[in-house]
Backbone as CSV, one residue per row, in Angstrom:
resi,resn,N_x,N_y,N_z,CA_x,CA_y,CA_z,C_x,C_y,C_z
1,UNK,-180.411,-52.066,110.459,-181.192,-53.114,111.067,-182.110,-53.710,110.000
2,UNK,-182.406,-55.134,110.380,-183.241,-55.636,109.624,-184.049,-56.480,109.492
3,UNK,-185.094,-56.689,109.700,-186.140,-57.050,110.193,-186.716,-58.304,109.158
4,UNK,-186.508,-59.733,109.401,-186.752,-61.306,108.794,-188.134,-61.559,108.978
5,UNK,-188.799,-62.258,108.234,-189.631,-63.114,108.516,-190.437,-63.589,107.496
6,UNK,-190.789,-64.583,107.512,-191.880,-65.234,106.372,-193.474,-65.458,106.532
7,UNK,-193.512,-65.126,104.556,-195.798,-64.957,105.197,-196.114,-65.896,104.196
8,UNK,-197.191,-66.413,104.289,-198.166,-66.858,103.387,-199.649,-66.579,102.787
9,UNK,-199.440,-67.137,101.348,-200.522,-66.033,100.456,-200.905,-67.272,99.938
10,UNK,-202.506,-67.195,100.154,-203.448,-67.974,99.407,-203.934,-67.235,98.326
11,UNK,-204.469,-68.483,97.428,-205.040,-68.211,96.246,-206.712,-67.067,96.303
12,UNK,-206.923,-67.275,98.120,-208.002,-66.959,98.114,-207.860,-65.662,99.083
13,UNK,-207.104,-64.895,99.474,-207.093,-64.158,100.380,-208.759,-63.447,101.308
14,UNK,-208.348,-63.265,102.716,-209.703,-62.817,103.458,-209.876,-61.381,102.913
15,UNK,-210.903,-61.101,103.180,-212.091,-59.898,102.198,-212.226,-59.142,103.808
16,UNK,-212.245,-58.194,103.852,-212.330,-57.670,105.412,-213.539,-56.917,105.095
17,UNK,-213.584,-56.205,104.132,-214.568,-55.199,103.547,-214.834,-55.393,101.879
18,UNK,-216.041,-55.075,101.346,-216.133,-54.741,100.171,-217.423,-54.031,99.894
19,UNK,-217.663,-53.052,98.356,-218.452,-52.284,97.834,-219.630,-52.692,97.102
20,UNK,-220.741,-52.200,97.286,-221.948,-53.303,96.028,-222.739,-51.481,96.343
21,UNK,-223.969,-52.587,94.886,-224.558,-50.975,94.894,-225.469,-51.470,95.598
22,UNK,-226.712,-50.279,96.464,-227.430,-50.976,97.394,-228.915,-51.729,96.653
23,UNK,-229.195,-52.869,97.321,-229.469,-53.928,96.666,-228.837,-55.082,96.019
24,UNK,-227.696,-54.895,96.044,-226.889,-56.182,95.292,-226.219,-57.001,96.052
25,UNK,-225.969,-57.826,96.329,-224.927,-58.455,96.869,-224.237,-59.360,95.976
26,UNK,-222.790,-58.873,97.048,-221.721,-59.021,96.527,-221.316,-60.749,96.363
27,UNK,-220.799,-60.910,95.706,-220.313,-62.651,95.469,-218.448,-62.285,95.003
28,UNK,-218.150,-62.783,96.397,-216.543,-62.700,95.978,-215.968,-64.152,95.997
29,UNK,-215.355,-64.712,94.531,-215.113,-65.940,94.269,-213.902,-66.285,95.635
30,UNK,-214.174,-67.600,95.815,-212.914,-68.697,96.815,-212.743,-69.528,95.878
31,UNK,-211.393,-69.810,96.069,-210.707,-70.412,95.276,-209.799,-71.815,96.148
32,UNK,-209.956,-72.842,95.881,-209.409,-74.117,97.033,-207.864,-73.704,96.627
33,UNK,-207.314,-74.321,98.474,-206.356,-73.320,98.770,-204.881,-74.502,99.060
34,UNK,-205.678,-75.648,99.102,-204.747,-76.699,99.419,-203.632,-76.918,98.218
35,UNK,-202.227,-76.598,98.851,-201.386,-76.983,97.518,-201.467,-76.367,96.890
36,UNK,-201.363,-74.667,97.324,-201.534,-73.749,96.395,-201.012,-72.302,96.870
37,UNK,-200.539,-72.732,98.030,-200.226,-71.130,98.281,-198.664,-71.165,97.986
38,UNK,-198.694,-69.564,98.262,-197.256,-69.416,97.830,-196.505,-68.565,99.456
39,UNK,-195.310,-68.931,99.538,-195.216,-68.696,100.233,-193.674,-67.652,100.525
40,UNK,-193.673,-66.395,100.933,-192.563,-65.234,101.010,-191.551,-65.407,102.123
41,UNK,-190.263,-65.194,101.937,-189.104,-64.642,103.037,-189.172,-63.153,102.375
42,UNK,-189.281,-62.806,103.761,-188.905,-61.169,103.294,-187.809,-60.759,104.237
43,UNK,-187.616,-59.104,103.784,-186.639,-59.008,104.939,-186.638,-56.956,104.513
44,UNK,-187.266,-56.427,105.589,-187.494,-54.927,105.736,-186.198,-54.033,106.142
45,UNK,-185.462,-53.887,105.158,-184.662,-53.231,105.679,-184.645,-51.673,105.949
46,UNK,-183.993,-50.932,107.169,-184.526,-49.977,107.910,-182.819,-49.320,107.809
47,UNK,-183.304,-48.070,107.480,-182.383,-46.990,108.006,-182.221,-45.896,106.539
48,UNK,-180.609,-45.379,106.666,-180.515,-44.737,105.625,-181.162,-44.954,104.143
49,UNK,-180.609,-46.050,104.025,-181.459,-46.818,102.302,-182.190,-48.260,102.699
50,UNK,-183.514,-47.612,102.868,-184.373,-48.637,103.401,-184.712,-49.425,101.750
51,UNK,-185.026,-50.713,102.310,-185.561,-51.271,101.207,-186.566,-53.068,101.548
52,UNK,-186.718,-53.679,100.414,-187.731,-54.576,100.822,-187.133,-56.069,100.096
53,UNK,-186.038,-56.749,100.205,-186.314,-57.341,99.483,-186.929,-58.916,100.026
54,UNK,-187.447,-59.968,98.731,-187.886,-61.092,99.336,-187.607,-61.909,98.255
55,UNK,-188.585,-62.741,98.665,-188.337,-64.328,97.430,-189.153,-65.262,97.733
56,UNK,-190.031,-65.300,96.870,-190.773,-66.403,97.100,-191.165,-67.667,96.164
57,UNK,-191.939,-68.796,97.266,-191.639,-70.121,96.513,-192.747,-70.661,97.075
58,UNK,-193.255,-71.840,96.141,-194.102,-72.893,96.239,-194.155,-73.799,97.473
59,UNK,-192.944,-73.518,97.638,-192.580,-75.241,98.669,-192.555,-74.101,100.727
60,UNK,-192.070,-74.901,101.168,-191.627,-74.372,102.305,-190.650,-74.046,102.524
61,UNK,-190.330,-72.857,103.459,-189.022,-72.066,103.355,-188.354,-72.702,104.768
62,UNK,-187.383,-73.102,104.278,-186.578,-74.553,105.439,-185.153,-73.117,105.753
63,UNK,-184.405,-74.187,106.850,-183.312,-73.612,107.098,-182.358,-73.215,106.182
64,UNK,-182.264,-73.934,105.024,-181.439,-73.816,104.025,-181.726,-72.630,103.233
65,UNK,-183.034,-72.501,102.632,-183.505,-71.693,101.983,-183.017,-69.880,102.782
66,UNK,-183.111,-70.287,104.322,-183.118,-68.759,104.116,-182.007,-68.163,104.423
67,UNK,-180.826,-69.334,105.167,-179.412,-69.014,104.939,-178.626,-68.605,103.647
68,UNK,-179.439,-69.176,102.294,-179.155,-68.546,100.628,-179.695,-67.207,100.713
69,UNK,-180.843,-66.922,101.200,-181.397,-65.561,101.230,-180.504,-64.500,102.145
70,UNK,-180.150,-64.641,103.664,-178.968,-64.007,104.375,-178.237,-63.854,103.379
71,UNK,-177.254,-65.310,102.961,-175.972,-64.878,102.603,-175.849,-64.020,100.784
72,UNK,-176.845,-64.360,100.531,-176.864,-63.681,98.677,-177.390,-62.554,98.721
73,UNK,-178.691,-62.111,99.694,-179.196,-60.609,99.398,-179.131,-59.877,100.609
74,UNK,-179.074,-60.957,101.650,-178.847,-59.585,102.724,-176.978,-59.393,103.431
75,UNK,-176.616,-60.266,103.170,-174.953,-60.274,102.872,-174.127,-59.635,101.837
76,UNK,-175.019,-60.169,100.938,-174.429,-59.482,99.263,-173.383,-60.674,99.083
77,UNK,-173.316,-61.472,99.542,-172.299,-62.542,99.143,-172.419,-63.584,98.482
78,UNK,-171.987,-62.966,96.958,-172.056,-63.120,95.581,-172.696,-64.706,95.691
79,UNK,-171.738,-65.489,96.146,-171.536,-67.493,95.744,-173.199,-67.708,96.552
80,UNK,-173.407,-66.519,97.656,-174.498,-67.178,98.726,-173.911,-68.095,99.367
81,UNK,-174.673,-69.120,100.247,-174.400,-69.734,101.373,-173.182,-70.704,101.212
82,UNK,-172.859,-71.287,99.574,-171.765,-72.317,99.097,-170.876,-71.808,99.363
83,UNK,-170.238,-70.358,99.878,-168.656,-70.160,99.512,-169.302,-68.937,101.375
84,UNK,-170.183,-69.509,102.299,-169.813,-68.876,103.840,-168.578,-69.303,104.333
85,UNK,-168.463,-70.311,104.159,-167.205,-70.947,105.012,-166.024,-70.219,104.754
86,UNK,-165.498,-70.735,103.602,-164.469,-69.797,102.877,-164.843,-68.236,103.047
87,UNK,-165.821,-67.653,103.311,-165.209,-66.103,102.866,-165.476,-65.708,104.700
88,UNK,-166.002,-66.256,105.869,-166.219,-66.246,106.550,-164.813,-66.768,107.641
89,UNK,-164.173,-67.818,107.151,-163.086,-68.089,108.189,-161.430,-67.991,107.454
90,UNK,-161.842,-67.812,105.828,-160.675,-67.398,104.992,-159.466,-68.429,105.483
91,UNK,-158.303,-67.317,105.212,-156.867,-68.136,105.680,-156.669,-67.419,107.381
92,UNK,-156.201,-68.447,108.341,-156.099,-68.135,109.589,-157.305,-67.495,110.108
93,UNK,-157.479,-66.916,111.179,-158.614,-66.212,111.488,-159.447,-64.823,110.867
94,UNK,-158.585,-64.330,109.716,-158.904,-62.989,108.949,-159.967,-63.951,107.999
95,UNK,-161.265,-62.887,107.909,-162.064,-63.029,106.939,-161.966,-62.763,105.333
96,UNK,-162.167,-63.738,104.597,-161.966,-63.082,103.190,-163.245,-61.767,102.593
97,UNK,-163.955,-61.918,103.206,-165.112,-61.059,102.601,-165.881,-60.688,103.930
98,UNK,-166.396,-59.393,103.800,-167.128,-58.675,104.796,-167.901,-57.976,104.783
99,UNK,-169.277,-57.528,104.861,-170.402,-56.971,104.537,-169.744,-55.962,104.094
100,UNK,-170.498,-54.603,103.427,-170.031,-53.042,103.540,-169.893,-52.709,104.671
101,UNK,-171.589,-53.047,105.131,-171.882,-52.454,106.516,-172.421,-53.316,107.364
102,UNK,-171.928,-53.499,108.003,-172.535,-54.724,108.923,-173.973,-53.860,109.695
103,UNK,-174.435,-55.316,109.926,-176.268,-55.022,109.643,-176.510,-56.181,110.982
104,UNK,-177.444,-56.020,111.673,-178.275,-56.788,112.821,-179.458,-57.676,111.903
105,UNK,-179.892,-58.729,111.930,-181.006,-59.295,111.420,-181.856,-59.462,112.528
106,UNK,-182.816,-58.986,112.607,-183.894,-59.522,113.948,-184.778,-60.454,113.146
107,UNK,-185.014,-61.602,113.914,-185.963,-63.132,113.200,-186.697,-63.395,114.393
108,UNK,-187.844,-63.867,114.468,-188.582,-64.819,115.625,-187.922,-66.219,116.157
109,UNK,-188.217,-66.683,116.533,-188.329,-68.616,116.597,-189.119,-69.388,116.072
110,UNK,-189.131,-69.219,114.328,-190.000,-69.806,113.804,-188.583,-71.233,113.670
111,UNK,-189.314,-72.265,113.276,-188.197,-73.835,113.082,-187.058,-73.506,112.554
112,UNK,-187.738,-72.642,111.368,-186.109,-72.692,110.178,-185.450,-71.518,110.778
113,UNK,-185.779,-70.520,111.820,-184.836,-69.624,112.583,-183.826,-70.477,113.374
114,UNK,-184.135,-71.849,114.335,-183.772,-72.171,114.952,-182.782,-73.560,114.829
115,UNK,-183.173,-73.835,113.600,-182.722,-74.867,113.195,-180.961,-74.865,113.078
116,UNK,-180.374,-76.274,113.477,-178.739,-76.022,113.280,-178.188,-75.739,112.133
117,UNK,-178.978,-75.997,110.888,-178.579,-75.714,109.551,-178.841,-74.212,109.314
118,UNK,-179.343,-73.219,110.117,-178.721,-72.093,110.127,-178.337,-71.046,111.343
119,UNK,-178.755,-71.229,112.397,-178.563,-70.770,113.562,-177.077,-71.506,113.966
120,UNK,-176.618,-72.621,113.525,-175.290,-73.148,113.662,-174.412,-72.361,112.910
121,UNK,-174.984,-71.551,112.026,-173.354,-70.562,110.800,-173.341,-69.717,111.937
122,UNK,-173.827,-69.185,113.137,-174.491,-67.952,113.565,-173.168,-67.507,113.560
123,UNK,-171.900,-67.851,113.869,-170.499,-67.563,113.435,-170.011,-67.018,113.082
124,UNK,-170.218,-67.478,111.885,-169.550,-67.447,110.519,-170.426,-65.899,109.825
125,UNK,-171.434,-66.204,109.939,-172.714,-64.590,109.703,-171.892,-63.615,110.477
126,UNK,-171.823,-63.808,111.729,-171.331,-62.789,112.654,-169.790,-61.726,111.586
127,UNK,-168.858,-63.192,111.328,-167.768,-62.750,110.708,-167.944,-61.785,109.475
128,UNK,-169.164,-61.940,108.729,-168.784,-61.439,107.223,-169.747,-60.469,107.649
129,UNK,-169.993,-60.046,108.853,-170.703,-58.487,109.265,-172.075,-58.728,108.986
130,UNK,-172.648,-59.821,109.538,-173.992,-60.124,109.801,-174.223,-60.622,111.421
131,UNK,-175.011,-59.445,112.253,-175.539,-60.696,113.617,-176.965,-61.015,113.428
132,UNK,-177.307,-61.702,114.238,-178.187,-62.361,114.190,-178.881,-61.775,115.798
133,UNK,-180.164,-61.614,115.911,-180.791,-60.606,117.064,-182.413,-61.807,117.153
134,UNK,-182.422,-62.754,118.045,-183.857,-63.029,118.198,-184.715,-62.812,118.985
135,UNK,-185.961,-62.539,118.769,-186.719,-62.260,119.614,-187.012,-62.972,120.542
136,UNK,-187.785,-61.906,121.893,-188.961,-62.711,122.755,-189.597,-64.504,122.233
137,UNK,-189.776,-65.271,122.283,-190.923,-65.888,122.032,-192.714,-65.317,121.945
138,UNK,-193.156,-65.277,121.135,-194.895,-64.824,121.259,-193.960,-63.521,121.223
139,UNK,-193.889,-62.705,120.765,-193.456,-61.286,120.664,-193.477,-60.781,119.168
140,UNK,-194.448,-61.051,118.071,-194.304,-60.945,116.674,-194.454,-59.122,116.982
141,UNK,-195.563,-58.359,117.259,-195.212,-56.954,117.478,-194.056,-56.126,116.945
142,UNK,-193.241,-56.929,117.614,-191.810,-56.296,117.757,-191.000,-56.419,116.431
143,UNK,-191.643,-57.115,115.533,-190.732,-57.376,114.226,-191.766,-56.563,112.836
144,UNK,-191.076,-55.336,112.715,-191.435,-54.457,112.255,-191.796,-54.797,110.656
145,UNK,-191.503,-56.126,109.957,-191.814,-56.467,108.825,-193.346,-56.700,108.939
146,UNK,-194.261,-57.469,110.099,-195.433,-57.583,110.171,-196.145,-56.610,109.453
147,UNK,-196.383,-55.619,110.276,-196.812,-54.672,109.674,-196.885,-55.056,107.750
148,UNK,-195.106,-54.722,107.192,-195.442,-54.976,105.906,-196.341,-55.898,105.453
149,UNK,-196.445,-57.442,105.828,-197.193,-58.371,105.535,-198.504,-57.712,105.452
150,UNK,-198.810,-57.340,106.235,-200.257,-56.875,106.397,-200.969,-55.721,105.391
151,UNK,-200.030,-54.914,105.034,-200.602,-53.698,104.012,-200.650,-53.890,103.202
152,UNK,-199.102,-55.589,102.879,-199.022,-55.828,100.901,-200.169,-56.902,101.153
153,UNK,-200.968,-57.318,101.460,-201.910,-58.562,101.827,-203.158,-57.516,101.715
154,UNK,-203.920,-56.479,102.186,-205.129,-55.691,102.560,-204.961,-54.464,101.715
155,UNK,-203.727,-54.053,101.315,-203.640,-52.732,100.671,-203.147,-52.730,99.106
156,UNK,-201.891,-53.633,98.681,-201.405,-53.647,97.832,-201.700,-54.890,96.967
157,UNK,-202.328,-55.359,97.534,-202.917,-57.054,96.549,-203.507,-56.820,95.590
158,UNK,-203.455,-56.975,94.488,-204.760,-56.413,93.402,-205.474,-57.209,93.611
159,UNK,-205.794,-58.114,93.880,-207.072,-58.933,93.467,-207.137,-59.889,94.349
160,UNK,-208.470,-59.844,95.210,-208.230,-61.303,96.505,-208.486,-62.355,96.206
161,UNK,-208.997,-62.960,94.774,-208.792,-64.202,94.607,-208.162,-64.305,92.818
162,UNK,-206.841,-65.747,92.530,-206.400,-66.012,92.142,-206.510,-67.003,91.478
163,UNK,-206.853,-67.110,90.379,-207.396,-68.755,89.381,-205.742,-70.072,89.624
164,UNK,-204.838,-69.851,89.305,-203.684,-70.399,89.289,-202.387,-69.537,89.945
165,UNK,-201.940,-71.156,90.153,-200.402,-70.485,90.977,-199.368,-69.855,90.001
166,UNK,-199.819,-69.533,89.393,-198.656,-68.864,88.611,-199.362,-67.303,88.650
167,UNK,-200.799,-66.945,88.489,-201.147,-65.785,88.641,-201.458,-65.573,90.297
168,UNK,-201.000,-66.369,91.237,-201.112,-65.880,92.671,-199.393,-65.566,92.974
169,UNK,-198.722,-65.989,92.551,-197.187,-65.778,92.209,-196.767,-64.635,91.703
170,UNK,-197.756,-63.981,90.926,-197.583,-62.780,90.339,-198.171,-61.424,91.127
171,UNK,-199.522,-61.889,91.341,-199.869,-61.248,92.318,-199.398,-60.753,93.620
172,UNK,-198.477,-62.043,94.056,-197.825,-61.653,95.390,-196.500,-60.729,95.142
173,UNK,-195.939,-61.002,93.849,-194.561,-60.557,93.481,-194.962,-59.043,93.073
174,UNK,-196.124,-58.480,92.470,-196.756,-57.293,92.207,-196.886,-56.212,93.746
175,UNK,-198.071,-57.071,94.388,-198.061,-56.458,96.020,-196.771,-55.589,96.730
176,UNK,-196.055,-57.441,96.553,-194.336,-57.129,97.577,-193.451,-55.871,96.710
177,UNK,-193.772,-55.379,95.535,-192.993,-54.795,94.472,-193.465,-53.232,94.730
178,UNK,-194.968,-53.380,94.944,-195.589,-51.787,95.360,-195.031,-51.708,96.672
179,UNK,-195.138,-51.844,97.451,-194.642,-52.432,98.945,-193.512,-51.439,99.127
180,UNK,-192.566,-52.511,98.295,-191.006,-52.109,98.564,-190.990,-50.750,98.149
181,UNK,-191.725,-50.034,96.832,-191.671,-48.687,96.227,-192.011,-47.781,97.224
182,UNK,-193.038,-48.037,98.244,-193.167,-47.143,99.302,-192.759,-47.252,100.224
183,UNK,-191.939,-48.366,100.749,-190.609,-47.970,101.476,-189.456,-46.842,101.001
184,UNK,-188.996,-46.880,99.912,-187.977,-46.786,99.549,-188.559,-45.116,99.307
185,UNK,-189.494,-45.089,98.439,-190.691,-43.385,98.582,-190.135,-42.637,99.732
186,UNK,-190.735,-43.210,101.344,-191.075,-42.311,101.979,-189.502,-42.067,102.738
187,UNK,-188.395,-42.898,102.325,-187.307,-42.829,103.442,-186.765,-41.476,101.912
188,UNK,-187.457,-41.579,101.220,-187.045,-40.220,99.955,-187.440,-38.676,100.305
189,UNK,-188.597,-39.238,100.815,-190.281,-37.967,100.893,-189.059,-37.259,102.594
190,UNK,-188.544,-38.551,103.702,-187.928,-38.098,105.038,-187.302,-37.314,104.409
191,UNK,-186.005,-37.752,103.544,-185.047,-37.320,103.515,-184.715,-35.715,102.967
192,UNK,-185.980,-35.304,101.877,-186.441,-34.054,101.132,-186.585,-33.308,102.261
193,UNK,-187.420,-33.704,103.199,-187.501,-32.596,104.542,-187.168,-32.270,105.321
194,UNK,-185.914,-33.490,105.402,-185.238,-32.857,106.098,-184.006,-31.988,105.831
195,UNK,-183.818,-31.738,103.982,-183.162,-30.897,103.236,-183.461,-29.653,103.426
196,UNK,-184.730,-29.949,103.247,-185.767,-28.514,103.187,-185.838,-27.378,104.618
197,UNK,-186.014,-28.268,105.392,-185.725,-27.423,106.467,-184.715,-27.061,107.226
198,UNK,-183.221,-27.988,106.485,-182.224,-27.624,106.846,-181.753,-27.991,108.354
199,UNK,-182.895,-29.412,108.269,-181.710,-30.215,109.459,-180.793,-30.850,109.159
């Protein structure tokens, strides 16, 4: 299973808490935010070999954008979205190409979920061992990547404010990078114990 969705990271991220010695106060720089954030598709993948991957970009993540992301990293299909058709409806009804393992994507109803430029392959995904699973409406809870957003944003960010988009780009790509290491850690840390005790 695997769990879609996209976040956004300002140059200036919110401060929930911070440390001073007593008597001092603290001055935590803001940084103007317009035309400057950067913005992530991620995608949490869950089970045996959990992992994190994403991609992020300047601009907005449209229908197109994240049908390249399905079909190149969570498909594995090499060409990405240029060669769905072909490896998806092949010669006659046999598929030319097919996941390893076919995988569920759960996404919200954000635009570019719903949009015909990718909710129209829903097909063709289906064929090369991808479905597609959407949620409730108003039901974010349920999409277990949140969470991630939230820990690489409050826990794994080095630094809540960012002079330039190229060092808030880095920053976010740093976060999402610790992130993914402790996914991938603790489905390690499960798996040791459950060696260990010989389940």
């Amino acid at each position: 299973m695997i769990f879609l969705d996209e976040s956004g990271f300002a140059p200036t991220m919110p401060t929930g808490y911070t440390w001073s010695r007593i008597g001092q106060r603290v001055v935590v720089p803001k940084e103007e935010t317009r035309n400057r954030r950067v913005n992530v598709l991620g995608a949490k993948i869950v089970g045996s070999e959990p992992d994190l991957p994403w991609q992020s970009t300047s601009g907005k993540i449209n229908a197109e954008l994240l049908l390249e992301f399905v079909c190149a990293r969570l498909a594995g299909l090499g060409d990405g979205a240029a060669v769905l058709e072909l490896a998806a409806d092949g010669i006659g009804s046999m598929p030319l190409w097919e996941r390893r393992r076919p995988c569920t994507v759960v996404l919200d109803n954000a635009p570019a979920h719903r949009a015909n430029a990718f909710k129209g392959r829903r097909r063709q995904l289906a064929k090369i061992g991808v479905e597609l699973f959407y949620l409730p409406p108003y039901s974010p809870q349920l999409n277990d990547i949140e969470l991630v957003w939230r820990q690489a944003k409050y826990e794994d960010y080095p630094q809540r404010s960012q002079t330039s988009t190229d060092s808030l780009g880095e920053a976010v790509d740093q976060a999402l990078a610790q992130r993914g290491n402790r996914i991938r850690g603790s489905a390690k840390n499960f798996t040791q114990a459950a060696e260990d005790t010989g389940a």
